[in-house]
N, C-alpha and C positions, 0 to 999 in steps of 0.2 A: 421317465426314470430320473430322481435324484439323486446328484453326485454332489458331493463337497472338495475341497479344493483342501489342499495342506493346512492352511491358514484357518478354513472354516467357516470361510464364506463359501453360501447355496450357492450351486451350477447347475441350469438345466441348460437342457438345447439351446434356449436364449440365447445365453451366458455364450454359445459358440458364436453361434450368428452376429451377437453382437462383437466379438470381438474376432473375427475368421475374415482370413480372405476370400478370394475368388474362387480356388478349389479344394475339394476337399484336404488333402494332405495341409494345404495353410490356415484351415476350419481347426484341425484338429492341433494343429504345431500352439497357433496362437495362444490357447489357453498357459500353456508349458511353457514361452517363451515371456507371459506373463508373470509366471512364478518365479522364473529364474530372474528375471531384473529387481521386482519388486518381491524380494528376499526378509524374511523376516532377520535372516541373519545381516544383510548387507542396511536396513533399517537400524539394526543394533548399533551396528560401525558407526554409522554416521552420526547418531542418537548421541550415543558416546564419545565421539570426540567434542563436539559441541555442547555437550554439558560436561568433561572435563573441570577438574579445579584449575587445569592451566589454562583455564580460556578467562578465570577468574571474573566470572557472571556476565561476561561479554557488556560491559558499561560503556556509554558514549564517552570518547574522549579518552580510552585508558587503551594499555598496549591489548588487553586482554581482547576487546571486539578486531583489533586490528590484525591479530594472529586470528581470529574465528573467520572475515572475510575473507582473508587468504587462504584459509582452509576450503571457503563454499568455490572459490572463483578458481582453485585448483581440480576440484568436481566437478564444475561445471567445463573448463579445459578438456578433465581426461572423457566426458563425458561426448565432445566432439560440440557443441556448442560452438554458436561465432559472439563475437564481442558486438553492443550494442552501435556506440558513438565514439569509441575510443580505442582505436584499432590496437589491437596485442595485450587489451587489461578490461578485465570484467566489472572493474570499479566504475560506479557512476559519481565521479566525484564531486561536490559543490561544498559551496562555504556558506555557514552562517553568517550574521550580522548581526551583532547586539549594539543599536546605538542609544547611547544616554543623551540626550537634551540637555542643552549647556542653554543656549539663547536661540531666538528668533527675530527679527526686525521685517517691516514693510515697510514701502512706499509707494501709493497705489496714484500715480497723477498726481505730485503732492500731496495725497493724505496717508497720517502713519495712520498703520493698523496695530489693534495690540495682539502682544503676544500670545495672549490663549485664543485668536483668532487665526493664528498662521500655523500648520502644521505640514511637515516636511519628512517624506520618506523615501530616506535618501542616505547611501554607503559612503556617501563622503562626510570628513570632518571639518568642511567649511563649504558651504555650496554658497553662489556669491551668483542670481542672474537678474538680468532683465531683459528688455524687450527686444533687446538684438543677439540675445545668448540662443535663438532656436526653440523654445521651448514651444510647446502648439496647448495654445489657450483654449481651453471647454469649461463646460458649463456643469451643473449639479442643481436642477433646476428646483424649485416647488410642487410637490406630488412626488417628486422619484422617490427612489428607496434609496436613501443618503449610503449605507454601507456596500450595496448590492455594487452601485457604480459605484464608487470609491475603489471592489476591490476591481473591479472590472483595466480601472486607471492604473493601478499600481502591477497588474498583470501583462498590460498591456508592451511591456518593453519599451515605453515611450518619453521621453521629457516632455514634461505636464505642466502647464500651471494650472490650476481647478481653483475656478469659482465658485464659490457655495453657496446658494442662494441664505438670506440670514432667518428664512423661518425654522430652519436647523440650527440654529444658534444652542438650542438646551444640548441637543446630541453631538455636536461639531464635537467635542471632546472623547466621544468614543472612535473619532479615526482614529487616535493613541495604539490603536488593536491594531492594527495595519504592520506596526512594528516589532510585536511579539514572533512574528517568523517570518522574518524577512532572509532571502535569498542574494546573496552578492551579484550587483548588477551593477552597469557601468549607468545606468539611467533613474531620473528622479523625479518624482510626481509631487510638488507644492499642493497644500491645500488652504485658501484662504477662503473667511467668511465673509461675502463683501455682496453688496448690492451694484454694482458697478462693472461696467467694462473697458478698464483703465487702458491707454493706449500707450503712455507712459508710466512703467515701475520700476523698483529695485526691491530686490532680497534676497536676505542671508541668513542663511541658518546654521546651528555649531552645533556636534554631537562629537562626541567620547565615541570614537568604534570598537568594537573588539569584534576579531572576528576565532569562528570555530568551522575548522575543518571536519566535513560528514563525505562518507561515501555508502550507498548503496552497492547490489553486486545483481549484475546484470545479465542474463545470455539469452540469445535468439534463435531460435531455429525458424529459417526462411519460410515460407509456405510456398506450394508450388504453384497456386492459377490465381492465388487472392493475398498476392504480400504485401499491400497494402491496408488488409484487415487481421486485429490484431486481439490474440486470446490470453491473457495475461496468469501466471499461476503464481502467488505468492505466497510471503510469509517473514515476518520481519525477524531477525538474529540477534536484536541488542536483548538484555537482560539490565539488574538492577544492582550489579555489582558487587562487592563486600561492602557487609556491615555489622554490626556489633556478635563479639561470639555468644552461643550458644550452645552448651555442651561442646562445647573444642571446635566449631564450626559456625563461619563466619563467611562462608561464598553463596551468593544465588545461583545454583546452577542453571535453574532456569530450562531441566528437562522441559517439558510438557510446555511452557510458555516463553519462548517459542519456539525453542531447537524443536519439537515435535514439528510442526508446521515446514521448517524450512528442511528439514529430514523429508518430507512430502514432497518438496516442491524438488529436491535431488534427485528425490525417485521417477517423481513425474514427466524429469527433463531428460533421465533415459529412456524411459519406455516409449516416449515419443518419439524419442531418438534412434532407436531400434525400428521403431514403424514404420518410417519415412515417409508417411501415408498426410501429413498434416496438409492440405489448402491453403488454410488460413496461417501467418506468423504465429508462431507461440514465441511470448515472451516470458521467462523466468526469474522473480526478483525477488530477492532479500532483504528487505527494509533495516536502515538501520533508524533510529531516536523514535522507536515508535511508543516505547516507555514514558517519553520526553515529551510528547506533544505531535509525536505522528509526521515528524520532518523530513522524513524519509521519500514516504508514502507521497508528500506534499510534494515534493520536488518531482519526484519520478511522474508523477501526474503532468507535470509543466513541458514534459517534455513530445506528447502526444498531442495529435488532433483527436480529442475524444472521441467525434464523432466515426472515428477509423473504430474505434475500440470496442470490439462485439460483447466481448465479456469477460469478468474477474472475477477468480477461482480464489480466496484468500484464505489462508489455512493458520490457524487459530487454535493452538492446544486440545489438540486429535490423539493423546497417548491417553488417557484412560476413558473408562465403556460412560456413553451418555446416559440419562435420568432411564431408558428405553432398555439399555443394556445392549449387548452385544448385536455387530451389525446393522449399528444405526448413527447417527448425528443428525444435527440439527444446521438449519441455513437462516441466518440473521438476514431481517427486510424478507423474508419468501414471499409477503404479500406486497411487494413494490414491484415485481415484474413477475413474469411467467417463466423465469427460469429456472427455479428449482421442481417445480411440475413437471417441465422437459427432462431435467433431470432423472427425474424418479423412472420417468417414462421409459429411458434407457437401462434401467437396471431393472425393469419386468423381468420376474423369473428368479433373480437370482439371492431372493433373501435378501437382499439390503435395505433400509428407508433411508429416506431424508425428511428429517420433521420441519415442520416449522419451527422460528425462537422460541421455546418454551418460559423464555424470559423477557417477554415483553418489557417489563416495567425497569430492567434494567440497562433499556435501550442500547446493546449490542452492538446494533447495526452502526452505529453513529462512535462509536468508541474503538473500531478496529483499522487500518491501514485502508480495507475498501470503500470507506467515508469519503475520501478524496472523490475520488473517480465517479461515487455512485451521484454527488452533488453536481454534477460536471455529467449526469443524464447516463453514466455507463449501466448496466445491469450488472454492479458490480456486489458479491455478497460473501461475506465469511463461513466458514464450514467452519463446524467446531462441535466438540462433546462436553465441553466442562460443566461440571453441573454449577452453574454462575449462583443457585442460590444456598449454597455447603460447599464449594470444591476444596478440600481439605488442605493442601498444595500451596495454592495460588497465593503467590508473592510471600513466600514462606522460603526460609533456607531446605524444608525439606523437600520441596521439587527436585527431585532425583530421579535417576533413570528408574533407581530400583522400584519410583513408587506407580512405575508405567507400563501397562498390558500392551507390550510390543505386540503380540499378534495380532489382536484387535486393532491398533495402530495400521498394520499393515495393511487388515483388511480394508478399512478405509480409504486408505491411499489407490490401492486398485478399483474401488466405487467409484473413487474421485476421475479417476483414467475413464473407465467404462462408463460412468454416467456423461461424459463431456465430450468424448466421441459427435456423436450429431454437429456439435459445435466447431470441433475442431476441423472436424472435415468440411464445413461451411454449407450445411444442409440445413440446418438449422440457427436463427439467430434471436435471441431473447429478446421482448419488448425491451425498451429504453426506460426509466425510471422519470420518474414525472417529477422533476425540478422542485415544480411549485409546492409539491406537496409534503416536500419535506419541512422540518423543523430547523 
């Protein structure tokens, strides 16, 4: 017999099973206990505070994203959530680094090297070593993949000197990249192009710093047999700020992109929270500068052993109905692991799909917050409905609440609960994503 739910997402027997406990009476509670968290009304709340004009398009760097964090990490408080790595604050704080290049100098055994041959990634504005500053000399040999080690060196938390072998001499210049997102660190990886293994050197390098304060908004619920394995649900909260008016309006609200997502991931962190049932750690996170270049997402990554990391839920303007219409979305990379199959496989019964990207050519997978991780081998993949080739919205002032099918919204959110069940209880774990084969 089919039943529908408030919302209007299919329920059969499934639909209990897969969400019921042990006896009947917590078979039948479950469903109910579903509605009541993940509320179409309590979706509004949150919807709507987050695209407010006083959150003024949640911009990196303006008070506006800083009142919105404080909004999600007060959520995530009354929501009973524990704090990540920063006891009593749901901020995951770290600082930028924007350094300009003033000079370079070497001296490799008495020979100088020139300056487009030395490149230094590094938070200080005068770095000054040589052979008895500690630094642990490697190599970058002929046949490597110059950028692949390179970022491997600069990840590595280590004082570097890096030899470059000089049949990379045409490419040596695109370490420069190294620098576009760098994270404040006390430690500094040299990179000279040299054929030599100099036993005596000096060098010094000069940059202009500035730095920019970001924080992320973090919370955990422990897992009970497997807290070392770890299910990540996200969604990033900056937006694109104000800019020029139009018809008397000049704020990016930024409903649907991405207060829709991090509205999910609020919901998601009660109903788990209610369950008490998780194995595995759930982590719940709010990216911030993902407008920006994804610096969020990048950081929160650094702080995992991937290989702990079973899998990532990233939520991607979910407020209006997919190309499919109602009851559906789409999962960016579906064909990089078996996860969104597992997926589907827990929502038998209940009306809902999960499609594959219907937007291949606009490459998705590689443009959301789960880029990080999915590079880094996670089975990490965005859920999303926007129609990516018309969404009428998108980076538009008129992303507004009012232009978002809440209930649909909501439906999703509970797919996203009920399909991820397997996982979260650690019965199931997604293939890992095949490195090599990305772009």
């Amino acid at each position: 017999m089919k039943k529908y739910s408030p919302t209007g997402l299919l329920v059969t027997a499934t639909f209990f099973l897969l969400v019921g406990g042990a006896c009947s009476a917590q078979k039948k509670s479950a469903p109910a206990m579903m509605d009541a968290v993940i509320s179409v009304k309590e979706v509004e709340r949150i919807e709507r505070t987050l695209a407010a004009d006083d959150m003024m398009g949640r911009k990196v760097f303006t008070p506006g994203i800083d009142k919105a964090a404080d909004f999600i990490a007060g959520e995530f408080k009354a929501t009973g959530l524990q704090s990540w790595t920063n006891p009593g604050s749901f901020r995951q704080e770290f600082v930028m680094v924007r350094p300009k290049f003033i000079s370079a100098s070497a001296l490799l055994d008495g020979i100088s090297i020139e300056q487009k041959d030395i490149m230094a990634v590094t938070c200080q504005p005068k770095l000054v070593i040589n052979q008895s500053s500690g630094f642990e000399k490697t190599f970058i040999k002929a046949g490597e993949n110059l950028q692949a080690e390179a970022r491997k060196m600069v990840r590595g938390n280590k004082n570097k000197l890096v030899l470059v072998d000089k049949s990379f001499a045409n490419s040596f210049g695109n370490l420069s990249r190294l620098k576009s997102s760098m994270f404040k660190t006390n430690t500094s990886v040299v990179f000279i192009l040299a054929d030599t293994d100099p036993g005596v050197y000096s060098i010094e390098a000069v940059h202009e710093i500035t730095e920019q304060k970001m924080a992320n908004v973090v919370g955990i619920l422990p897992g009970k047999s497997r807290k070392d394995e770890y299910v990540v649900f996200s969604g990033h909260y900056d937006h694109l700020g104000v800019g020029k008016p139009v018809n008397g309006d000049s704020i990016y609200n930024g409903a649907n992109d991405d207060a829709a997502g991090v509205t999910g991931v609020i919901m998601l962190a009660r109903y788990f929270q209610r369950l008490a049932d998780n194995e595995r750690t759930l982590v719940f996170a709010a990216f911030t500068a993902e407008e920006v270049g994804g610096f969020g997402s990048q950081y929160f990554s650094r702080q995992f052993d991937p290989q702990k990391v079973m899998a990532m839920f990233n939520i991607e303007m979910i407020g209006t109905e997919s190309k499919w219409g109602k009851n559906s979305a789409y999962i960016t990379g579906y064909e990089k692991t078996d996860m969104g199959s597992g997926l589907q496989k827990n929502l038998e019964g209940t009306g809902f799909t999960f499609y594959p990207d219907p937007y291949p050519a606009q490459q998705l997978f590689y443009r959301s917050d789960n880029a990080t991780l999915a590079r880094l081998g996670v089975p990490a993949h965005t859920i999303s409905t926007a129609k990516m080739d018309g969404e009428p919205h998108y980076h538009k002032l008129s992303d507004q609440v009012e232009t978002l099918d809440l209930e649909n919204m909501t439906m999703i959110i509970k797919a996203i609960a009920l399909s991820s069940r397997s996982i979260v209880a650690g019965k199931e774990t997604p293939a890992r994503v095949k490195v090599e084969e990305l772009r």
